[in-house]
N, CA and C of each residue as an Amber inpcrd file, in Angstrom:
protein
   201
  43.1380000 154.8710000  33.0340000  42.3120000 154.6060000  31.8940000
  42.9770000 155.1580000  30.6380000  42.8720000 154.1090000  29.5050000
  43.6040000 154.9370000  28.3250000  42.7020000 155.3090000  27.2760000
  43.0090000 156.7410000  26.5700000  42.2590000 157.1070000  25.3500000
  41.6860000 156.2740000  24.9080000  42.5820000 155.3390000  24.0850000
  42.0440000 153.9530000  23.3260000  40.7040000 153.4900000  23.8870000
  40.9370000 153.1910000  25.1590000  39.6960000 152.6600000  25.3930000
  38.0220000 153.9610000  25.8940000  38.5200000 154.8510000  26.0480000
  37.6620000 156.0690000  26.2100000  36.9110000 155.7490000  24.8600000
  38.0370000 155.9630000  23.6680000  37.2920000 156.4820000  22.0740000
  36.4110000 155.2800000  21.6110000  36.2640000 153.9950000  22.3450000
  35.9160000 152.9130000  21.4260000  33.5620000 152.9750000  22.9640000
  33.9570000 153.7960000  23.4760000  32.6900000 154.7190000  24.0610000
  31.7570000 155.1610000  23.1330000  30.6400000 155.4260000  23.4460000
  29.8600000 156.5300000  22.6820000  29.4590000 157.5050000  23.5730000
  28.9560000 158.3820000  23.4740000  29.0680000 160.1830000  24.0010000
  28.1030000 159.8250000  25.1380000  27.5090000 158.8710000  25.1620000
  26.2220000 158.7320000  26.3180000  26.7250000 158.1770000  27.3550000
  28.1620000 157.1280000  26.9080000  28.8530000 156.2240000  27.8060000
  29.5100000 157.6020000  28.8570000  30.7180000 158.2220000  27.5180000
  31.6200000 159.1670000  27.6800000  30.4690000 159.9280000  29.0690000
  29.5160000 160.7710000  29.1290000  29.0250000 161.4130000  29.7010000
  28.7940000 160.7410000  31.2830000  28.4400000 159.5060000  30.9220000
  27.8890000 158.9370000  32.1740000  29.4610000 158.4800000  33.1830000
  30.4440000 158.4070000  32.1930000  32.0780000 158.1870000  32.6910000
  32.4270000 159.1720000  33.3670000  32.4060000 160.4590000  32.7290000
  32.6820000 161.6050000  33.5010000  31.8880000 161.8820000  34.7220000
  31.0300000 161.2930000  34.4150000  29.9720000 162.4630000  35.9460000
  30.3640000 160.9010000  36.8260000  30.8620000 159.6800000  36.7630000
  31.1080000 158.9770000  37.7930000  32.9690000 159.3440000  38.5340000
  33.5960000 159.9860000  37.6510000  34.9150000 160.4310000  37.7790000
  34.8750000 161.6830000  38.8540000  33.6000000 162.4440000  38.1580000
  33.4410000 163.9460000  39.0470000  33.4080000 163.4890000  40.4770000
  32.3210000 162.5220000  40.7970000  32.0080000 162.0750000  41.8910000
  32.9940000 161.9170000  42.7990000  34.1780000 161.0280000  41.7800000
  35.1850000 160.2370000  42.5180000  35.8140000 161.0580000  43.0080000
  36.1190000 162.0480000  42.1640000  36.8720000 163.5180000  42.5820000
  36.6650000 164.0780000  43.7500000  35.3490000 164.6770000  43.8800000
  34.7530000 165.2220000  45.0720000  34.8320000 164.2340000  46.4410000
  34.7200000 162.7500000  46.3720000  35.2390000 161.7860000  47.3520000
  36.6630000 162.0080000  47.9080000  37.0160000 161.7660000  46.9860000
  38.6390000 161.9150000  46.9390000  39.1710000 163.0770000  48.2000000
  38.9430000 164.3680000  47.4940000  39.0810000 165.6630000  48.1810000
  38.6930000 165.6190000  49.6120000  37.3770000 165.0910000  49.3090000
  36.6940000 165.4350000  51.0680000  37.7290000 164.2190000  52.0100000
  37.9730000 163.3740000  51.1890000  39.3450000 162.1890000  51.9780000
  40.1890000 162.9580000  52.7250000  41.1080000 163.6740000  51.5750000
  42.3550000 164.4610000  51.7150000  42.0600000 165.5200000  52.8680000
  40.9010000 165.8290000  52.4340000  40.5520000 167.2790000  53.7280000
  40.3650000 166.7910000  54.9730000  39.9360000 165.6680000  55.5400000
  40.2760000 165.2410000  56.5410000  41.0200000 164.3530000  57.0600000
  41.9830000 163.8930000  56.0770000  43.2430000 163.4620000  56.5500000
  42.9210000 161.9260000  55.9970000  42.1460000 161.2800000  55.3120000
  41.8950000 159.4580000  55.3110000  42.3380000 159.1270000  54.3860000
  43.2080000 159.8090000  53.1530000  43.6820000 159.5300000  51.9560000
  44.6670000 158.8510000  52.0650000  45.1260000 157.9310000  51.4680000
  45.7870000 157.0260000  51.6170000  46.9660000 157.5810000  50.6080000
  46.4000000 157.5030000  49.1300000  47.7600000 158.0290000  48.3460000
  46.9480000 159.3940000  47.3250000  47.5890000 160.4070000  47.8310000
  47.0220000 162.0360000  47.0110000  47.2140000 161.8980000  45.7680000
  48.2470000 161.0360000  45.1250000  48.6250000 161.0110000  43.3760000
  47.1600000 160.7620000  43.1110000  46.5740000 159.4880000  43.8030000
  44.9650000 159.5260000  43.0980000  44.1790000 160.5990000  42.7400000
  44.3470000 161.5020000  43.2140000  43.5440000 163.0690000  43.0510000
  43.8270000 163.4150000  41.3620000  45.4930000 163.6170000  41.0780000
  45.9240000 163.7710000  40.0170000  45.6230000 162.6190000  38.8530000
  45.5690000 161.7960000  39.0770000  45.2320000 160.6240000  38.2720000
  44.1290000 160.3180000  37.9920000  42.7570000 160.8760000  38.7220000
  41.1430000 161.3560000  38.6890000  41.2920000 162.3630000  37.5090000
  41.6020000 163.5110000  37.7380000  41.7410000 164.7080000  37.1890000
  42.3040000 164.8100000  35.6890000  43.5060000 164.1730000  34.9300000
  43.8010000 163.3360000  34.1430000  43.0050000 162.5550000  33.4790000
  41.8180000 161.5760000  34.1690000  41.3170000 160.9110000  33.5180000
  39.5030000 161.8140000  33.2590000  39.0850000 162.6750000  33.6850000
  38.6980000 163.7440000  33.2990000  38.9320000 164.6390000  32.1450000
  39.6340000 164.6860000  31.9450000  40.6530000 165.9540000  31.2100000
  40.9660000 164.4510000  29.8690000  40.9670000 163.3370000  30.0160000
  40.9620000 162.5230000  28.6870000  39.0730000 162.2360000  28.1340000
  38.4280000 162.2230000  28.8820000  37.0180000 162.1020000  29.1060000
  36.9610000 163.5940000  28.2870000  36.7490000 164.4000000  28.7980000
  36.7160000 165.8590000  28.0010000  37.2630000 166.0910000  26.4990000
  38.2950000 165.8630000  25.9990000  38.7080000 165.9120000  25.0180000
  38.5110000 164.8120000  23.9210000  37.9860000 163.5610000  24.2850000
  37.4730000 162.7580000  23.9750000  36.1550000 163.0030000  22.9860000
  35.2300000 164.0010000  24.3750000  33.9270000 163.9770000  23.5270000
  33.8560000 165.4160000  23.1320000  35.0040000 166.1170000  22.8680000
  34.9340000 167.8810000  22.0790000  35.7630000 166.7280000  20.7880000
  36.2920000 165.9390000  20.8950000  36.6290000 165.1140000  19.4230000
  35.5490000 164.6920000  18.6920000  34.9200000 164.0210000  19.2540000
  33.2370000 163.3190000  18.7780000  32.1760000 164.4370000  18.4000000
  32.2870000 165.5150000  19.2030000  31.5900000 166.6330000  18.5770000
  32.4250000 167.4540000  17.3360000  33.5720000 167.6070000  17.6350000
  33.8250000 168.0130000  16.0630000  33.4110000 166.8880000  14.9750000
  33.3960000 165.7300000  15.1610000  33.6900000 164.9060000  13.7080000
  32.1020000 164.3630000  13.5630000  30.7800000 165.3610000  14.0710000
  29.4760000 165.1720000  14.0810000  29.4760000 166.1540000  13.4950000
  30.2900000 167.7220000  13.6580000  29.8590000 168.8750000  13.1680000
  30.1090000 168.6760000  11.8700000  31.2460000 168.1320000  11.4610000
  32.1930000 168.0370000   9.8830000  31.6960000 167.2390000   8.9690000
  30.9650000 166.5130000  10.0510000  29.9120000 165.3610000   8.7210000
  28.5230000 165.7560000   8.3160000
C-alpha cells in the first residue's frame, strides 16, 4: 500500500485500516507459529504498512492542531 493512497483517507478510514492490518498481523504470526506461512516477508510488509497508517494520521493530527 502506498502513502499516496493512505493520505487521500480520512482519519475514520485511516483508523478502521489499521485495526484491519492489526488483525492481519496477529493472523499472520499465529501462521508462522505453527508452521502454515507460506512467505514470512508478509509479516514485514504488514508491519510497514502499519507504521505508514501511523504516521499518516500523527500527520492529520498535527495539521488539525496548526489550524
Amino acid at each position: 500500500m502506498k502513502a499516496s493512497e493512505l493520505r487521500k483517507l480520512n482519519a475514520k478510514e485511516l483508523n478502521a485500516k489499521l485495526k484491519d492490518l492489526k488483525q492481519e498481523l496477529f493472523n499472520l504470526r499465529f501462521q508462522h507459529a505453527i508452521n502454515q506461512l507460506d512467505n514470512p516477508h508478509k509479516i514485514t510488509d504488514v508491519k510497514r504498512d502499519i507504521a505508514r497508517v501511523l504516521t499518516i494520521l500523527q500527520e492529520k493530527a498535527a495539521e488539525e492542531a496548526n489550524a
